[in-house]
Kinemage of the C-alpha trace (Angstrom):
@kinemage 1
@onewidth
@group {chain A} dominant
@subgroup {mainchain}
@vectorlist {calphas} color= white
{ca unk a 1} P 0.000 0.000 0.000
{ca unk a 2} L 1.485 3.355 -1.254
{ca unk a 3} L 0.873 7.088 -1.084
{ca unk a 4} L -1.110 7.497 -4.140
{ca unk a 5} L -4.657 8.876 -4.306
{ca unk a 6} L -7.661 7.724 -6.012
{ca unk a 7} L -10.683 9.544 -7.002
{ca unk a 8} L -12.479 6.444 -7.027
{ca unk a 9} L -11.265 5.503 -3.877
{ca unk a 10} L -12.037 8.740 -2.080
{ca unk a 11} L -15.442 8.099 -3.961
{ca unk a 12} L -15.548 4.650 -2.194
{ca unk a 13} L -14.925 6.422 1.333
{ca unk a 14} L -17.497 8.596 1.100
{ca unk a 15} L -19.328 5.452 0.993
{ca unk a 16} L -18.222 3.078 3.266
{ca unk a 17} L -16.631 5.549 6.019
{ca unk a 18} L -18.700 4.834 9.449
{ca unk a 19} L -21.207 7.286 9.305
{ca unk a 20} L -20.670 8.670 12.853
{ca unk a 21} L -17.394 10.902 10.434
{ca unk a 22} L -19.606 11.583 7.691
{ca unk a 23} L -22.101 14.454 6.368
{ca unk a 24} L -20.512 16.867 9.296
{ca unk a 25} L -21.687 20.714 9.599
{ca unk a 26} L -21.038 23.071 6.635
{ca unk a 27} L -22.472 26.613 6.889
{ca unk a 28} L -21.889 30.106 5.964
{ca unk a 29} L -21.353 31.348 9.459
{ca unk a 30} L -22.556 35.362 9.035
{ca unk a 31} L -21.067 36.678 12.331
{ca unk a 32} L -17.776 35.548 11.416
{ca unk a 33} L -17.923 36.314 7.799
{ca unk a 34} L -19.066 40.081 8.711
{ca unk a 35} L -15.973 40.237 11.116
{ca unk a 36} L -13.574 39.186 8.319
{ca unk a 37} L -15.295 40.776 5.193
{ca unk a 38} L -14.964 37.392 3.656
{ca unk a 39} L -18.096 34.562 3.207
{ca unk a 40} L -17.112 32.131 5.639
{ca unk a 41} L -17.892 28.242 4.880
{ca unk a 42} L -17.116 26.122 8.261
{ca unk a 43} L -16.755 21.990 7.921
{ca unk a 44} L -17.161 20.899 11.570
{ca unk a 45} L -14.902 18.452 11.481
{ca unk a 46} L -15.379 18.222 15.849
{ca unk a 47} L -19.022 16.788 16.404
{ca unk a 48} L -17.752 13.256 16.677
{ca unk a 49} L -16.491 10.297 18.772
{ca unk a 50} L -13.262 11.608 18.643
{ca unk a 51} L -13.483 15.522 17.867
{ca unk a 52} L -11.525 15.675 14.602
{ca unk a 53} L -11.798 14.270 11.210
{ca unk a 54} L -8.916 12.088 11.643
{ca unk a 55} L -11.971 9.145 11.671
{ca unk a 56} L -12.347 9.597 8.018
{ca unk a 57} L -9.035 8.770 7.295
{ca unk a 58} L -8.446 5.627 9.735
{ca unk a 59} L -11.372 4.131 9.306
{ca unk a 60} L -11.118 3.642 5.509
{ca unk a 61} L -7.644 2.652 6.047
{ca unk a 62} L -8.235 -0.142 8.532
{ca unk a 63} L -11.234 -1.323 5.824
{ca unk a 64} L -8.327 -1.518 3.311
{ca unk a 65} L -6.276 -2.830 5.232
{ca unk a 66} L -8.131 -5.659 6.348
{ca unk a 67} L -7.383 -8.074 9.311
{ca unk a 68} L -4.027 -7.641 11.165
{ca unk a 69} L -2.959 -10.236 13.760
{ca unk a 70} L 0.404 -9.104 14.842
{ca unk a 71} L -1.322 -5.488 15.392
{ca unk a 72} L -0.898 -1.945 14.438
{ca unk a 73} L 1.690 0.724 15.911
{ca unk a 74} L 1.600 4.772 15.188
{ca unk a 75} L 2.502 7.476 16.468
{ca unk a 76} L 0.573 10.896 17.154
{ca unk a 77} L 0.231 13.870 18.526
{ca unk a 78} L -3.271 12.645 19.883
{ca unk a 79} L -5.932 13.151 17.410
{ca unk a 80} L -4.752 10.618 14.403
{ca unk a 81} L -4.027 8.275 17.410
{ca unk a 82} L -8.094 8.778 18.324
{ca unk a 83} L -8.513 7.680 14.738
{ca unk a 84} L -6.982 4.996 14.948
{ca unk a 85} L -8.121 3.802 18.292
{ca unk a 86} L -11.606 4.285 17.374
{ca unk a 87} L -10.930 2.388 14.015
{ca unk a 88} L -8.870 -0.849 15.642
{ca unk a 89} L -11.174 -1.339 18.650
{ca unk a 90} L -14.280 -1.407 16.515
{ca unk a 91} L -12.235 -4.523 14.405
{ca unk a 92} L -10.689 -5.946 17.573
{ca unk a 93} L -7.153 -5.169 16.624
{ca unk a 94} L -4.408 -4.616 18.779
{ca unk a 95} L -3.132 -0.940 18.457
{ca unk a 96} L -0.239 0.722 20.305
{ca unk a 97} L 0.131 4.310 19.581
{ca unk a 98} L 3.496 6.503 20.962
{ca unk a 99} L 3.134 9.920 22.311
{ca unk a 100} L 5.490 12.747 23.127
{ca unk a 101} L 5.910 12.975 26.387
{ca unk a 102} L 4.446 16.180 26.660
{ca unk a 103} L 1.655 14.852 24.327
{ca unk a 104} L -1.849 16.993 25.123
{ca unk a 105} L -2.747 15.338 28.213
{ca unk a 106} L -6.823 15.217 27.608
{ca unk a 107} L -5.939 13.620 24.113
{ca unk a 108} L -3.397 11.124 25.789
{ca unk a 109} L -6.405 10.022 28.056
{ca unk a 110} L -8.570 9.981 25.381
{ca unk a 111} L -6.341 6.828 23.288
{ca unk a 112} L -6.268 5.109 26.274
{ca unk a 113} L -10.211 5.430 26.898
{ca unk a 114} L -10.839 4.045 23.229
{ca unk a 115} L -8.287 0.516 23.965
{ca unk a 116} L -5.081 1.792 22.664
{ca unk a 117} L -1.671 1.244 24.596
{ca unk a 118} L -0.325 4.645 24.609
{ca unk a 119} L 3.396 4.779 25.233
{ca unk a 120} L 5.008 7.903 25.488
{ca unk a 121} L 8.521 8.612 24.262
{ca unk a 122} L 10.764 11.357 23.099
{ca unk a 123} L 10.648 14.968 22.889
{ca unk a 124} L 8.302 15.629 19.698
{ca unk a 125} L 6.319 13.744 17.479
{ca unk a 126} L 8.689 13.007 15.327
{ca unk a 127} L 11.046 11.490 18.152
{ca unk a 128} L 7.754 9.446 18.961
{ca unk a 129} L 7.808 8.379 15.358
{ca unk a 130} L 11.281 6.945 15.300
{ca unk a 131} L 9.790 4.940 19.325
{ca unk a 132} L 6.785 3.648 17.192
{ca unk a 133} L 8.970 2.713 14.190
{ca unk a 134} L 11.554 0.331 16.376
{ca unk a 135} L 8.309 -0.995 18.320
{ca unk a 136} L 7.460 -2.345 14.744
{ca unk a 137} L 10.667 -3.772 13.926
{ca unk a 138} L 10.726 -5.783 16.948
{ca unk a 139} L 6.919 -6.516 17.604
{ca unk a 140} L 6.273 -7.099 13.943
{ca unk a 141} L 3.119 -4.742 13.902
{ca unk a 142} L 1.987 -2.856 11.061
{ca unk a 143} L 3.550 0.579 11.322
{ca unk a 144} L 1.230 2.996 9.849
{ca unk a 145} L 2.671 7.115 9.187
{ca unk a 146} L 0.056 9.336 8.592
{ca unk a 147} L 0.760 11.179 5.684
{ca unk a 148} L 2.335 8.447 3.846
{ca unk a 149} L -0.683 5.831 2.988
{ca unk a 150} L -2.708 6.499 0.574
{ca unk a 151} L -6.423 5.147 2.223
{ca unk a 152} L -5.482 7.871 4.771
{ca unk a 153} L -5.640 10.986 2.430
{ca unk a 154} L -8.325 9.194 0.389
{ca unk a 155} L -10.547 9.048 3.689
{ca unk a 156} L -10.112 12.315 4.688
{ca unk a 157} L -10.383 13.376 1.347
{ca unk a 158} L -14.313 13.158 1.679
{ca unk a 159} L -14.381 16.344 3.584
{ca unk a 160} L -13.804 17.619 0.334
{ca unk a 161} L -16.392 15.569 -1.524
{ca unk a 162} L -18.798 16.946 0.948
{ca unk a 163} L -18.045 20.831 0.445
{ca unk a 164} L -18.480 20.495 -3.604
{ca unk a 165} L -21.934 19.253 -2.951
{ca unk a 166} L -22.339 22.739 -1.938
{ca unk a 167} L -25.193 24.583 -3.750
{ca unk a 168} L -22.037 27.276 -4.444
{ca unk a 169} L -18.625 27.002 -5.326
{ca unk a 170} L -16.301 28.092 -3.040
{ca unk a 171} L -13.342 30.249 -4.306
{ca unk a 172} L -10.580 29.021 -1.941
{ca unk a 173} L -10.770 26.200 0.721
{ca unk a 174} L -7.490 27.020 3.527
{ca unk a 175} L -6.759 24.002 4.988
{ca unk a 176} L -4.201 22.859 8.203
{ca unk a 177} L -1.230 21.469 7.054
{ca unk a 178} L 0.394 18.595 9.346
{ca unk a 179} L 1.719 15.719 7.249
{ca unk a 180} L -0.226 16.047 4.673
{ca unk a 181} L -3.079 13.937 4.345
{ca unk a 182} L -5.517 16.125 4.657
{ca unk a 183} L -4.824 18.513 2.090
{ca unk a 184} L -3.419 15.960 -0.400
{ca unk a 185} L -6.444 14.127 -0.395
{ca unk a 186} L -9.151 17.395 -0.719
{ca unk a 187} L -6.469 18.781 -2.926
{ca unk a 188} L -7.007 15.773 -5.249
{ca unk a 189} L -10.649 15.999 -5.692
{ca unk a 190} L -11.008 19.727 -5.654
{ca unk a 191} L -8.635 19.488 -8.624
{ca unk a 192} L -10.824 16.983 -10.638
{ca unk a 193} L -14.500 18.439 -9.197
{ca unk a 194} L -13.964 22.546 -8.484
{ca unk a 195} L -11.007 23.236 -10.506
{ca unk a 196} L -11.297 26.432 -10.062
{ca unk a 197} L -11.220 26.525 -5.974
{ca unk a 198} L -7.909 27.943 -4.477
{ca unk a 199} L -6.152 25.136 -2.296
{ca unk a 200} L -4.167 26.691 0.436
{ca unk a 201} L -2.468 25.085 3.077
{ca unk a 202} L -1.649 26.333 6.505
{ca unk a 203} L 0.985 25.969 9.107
{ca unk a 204} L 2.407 27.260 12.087
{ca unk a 205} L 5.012 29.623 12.356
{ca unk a 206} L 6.726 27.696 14.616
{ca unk a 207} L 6.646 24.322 13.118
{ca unk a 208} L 7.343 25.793 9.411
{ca unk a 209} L 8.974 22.621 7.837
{ca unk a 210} L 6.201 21.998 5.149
{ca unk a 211} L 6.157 25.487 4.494
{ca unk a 212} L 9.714 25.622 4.130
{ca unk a 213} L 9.791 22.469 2.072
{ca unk a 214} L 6.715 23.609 -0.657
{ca unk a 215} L 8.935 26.778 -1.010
{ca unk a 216} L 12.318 24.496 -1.662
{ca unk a 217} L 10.781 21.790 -3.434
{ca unk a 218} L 12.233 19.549 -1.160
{ca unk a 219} L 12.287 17.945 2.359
{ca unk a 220} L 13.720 20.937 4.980
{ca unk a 221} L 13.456 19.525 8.549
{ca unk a 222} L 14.087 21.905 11.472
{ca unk a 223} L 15.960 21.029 14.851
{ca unk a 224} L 12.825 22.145 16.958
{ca unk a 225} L 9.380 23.498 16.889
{ca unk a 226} L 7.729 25.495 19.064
{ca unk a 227} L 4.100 26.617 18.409
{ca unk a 228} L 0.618 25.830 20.539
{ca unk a 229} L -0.613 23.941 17.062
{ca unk a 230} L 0.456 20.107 18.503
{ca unk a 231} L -2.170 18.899 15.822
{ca unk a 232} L 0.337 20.363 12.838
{ca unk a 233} L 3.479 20.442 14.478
{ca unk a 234} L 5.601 18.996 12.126
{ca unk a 235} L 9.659 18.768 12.042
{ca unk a 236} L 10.624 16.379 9.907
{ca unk a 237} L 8.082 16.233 6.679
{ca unk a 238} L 7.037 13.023 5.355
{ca unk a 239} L 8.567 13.211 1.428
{ca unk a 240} L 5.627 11.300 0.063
{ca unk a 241} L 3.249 13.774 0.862
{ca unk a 242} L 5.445 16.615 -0.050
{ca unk a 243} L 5.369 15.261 -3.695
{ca unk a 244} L 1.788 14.820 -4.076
{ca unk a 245} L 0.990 18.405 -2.895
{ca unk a 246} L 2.861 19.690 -5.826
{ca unk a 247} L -0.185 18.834 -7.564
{ca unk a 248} L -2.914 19.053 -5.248
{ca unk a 249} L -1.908 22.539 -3.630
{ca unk a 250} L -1.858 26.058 -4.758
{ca unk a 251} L -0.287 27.487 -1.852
{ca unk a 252} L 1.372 27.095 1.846
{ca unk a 253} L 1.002 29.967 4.384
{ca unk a 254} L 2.241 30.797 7.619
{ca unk a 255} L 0.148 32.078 10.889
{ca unk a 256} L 1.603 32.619 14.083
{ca unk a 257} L 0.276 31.459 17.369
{ca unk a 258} L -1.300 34.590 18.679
{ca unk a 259} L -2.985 34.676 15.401
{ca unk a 260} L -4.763 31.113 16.028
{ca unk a 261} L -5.672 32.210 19.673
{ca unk a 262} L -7.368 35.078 18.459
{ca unk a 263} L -9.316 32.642 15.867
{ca unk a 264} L -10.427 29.966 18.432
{ca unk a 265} L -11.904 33.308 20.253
{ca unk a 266} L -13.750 34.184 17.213
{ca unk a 267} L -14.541 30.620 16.389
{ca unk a 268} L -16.405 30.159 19.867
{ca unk a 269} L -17.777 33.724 20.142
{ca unk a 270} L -18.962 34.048 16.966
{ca unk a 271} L -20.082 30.491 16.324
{ca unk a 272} L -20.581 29.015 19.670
{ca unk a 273} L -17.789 26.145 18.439
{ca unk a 274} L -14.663 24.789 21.102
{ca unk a 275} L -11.676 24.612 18.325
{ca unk a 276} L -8.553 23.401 19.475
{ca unk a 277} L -5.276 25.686 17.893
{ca unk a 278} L -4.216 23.366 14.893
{ca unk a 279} L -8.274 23.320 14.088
{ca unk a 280} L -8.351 27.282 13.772
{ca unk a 281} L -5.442 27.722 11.838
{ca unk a 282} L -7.896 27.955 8.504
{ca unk a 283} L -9.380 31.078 10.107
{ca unk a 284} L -6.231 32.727 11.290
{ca unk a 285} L -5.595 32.304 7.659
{ca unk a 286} L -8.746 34.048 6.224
{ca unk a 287} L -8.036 36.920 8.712
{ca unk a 288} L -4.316 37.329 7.260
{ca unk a 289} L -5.760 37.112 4.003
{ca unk a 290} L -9.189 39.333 4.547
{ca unk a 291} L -7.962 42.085 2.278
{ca unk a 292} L -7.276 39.509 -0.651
{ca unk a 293} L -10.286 37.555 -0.141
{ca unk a 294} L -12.748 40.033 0.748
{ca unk a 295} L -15.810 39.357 -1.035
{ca unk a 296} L -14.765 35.944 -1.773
{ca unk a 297} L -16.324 32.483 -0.828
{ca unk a 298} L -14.068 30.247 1.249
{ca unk a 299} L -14.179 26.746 2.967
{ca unk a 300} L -12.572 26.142 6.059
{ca unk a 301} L -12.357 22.833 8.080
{ca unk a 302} L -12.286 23.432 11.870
{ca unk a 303} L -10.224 19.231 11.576
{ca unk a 304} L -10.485 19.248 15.815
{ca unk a 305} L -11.536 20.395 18.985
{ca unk a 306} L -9.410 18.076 21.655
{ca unk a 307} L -8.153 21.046 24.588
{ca unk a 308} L -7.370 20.343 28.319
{ca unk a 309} L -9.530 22.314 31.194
{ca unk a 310} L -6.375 24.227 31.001
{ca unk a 311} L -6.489 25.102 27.805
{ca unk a 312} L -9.871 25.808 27.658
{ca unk a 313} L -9.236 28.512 30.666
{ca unk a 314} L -5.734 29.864 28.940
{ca unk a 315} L -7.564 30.775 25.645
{ca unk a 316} L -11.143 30.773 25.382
{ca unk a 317} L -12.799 31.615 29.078
């Protein structure tokens, strides 16, 4: 199983997906698109099991995938793991997922809660990668990298199947860049079914590695990251994905982190929604871009809403 995407698989998703990660929210929201001067589409991609659309991807992936009796291993920065709890538990399949050791603690719980062995290891995610990657050499489970199978992107390319079902285009759809699978896979079908939608990817300012890389055309890791956005916080990029977004992506911005806090307070004020920092990127994105896209029609996913009690009190109450 490789990186590539198929429309006809991403077709198939949207089909056989559990249904709890299907058909979420998507509305104009008019507070927030009067604040920004900019027609606002939000994809609540947090009224699930596991508050983020990494459900889509896993679950398609572990129908692919099929029966796997020495088990599964990943690592995460919380939400994929979710994913992929949710997924393996539902089949009966042994999953153990690494963490960072300063993993989000609520999102930590969370894996455990939904049958996973959580193991927590090294300073990053990536660190936590190379744990989960020796686990599977000597275990013999599956290793599975987000951002590098193709069933992953094709799953969570449905969001995008979704928003073109739209009675009206949208003219750009900003998306939250982690590894890749996300955008890769909307990317894809936006390309074949709105051609004429803007894909734009987002990332932290702190953890600019696939911005870095898009600009280079290659690979450009960084020796740290430091940004609130755990959810996209990526250091080393995953070359797979980078390839396939020089098709499927227009663009690759940068926000900063006191831009996303200010768009979680929008996000709950003005739409009542509990977005966790790498979910808001989208709409610190519109707001950097309002003067461009004013008077425009654009899509944003809000991909998750996992925050602590503390983080709920540090940036929203």
């Amino acid at each position: 199983m490789d990186a590539s995407i198929s429309l006809d698989r991403i077709r198939e998703a949207a089909e056989v997906i559990d249904p709890v990660f299907r058909n979420t929210p998507q509305f104009v929201c008019e507070p927030l698109s009067d604040r920004l001067g900019v027609t606002t589409v939000l994809k609540v991609e947090s009224v699930n099991p596991i508050r983020s659309f990494k459900g889509r991807g896993t679950d398609y992936l572990l129908d692919r995938l099929g029966r796997q009796p020495s088990g599964l291993v990943c690592a995460s920065a919380g939400n994929f793991g979710q994913g992929m709890a949710f997924a393996a538990r539902k089949r009966g399949v042994e999953l153990t997922v690494f963490a960072a050791v300063n993993a989000n603690a609520f999102k930590v719980e969370r894996m455990r809660a939904l049958g996973a062995d959580v193991v927590l290891a090294g300073q990053d995610f990536d660190e936590a990668k190379d744990a989960a990657l020796r686990h599977s050499a000597t275990s013999g489970a599956l290793y599975v990298e987000d951002g590098l199978l193709g069933p992953i992107a094709e799953g969570a390319g449905t969001v995008a199947v979704e928003l073109t079902r739209l009675d009206q285009a949208v003219d750009a759809c900003i998306v939250p860049l982690g590894n890749g699978s996300l955008i890769n896979g909307m990317g894809i079908w936006f390309k074949r079914y709105s051609p004429a939608t803007r894909v734009i990817a987002v990332c932290p300012a702190g953890a600019p590695s696939m911005e870095l890389s898009w600009r280079a055309g290659r690979p450009v890791s960084t020796d740290t990251i430091d940004t609130i956005a755990d959810g996209i916080a990526v250091r080393v990029p995953v070359t797979e994905a980078l390839e396939i977004m020089r098709t499927a992506v227009d663009e690759v911005m940068l926000v900063t982190d006191d831009e996303i806090i200010e768009a979680m307070r929008w996000l709950h004020r003005d739409a009542g929604l509990v977005v966790e920092p790498a979910g808001a990127a989208g709409i610190a994105a519109v707001a950097k871009r309002r003067s461009e896209l004013a008077g425009t029609r654009v899509a944003v996913p809000l991909t998750g809403g996992n925050l602590t009690d503390d983080q709920l009190r540090t940036w929203l109450y």
